[in-house]
C-alpha positions in Angstrom: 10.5 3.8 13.2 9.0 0.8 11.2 5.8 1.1 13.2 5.7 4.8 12.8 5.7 4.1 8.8 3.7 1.1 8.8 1.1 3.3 10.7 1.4 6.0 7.5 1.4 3.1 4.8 -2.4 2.1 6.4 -3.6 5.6 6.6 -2.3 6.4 2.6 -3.8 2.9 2.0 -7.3 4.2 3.2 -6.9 7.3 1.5 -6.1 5.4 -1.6 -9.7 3.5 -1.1 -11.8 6.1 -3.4 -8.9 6.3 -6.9 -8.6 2.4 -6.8 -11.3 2.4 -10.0 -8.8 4.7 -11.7 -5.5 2.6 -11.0 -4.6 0.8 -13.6 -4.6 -3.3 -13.2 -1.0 -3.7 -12.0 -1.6 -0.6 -9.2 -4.9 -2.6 -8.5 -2.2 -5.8 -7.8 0.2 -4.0 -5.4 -2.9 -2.5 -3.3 -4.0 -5.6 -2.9 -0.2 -6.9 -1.8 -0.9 -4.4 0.8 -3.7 -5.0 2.4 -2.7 -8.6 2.7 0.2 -8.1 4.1 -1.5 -5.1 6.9 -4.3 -7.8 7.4 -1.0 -10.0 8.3 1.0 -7.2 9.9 3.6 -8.0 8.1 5.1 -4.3 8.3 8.4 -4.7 5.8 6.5 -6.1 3.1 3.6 -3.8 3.5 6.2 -1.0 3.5 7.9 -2.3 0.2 5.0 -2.7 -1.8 3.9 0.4 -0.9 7.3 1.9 -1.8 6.5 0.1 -5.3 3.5 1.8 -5.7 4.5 5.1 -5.1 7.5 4.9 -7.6 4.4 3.6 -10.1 2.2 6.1 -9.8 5.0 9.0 -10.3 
């Protein structure tokens, strides 16, 4: 199941790739946090930062 939404996180990461001009600084942070921790493959923080973004941007 964690693979299955790690999997998810990367393809809404790339999606997010065009709107990261519009994101504010502190979004700009936690996509960053991301990739890092995909480069890393660490899947629970990848997960929770992306978590953090989504509650964020809503």
């Amino acid at each position: 199941m964690l693979a299955q939404k790690f999997d998810l996180a990367v393809v809404n990461l790339i999606k997010l790739k065009p709107l990261i001009e519009e994101l504010g600084q502190y979004d700009k942070l936690l996509v960053n946090k991301v990739r890092i921790a995909v480069c890393q493959k660490y899947k629970t923080e990848a997960l929770k930062q992306i978590s953090l973004l989504q509650k964020n941007r809503s």
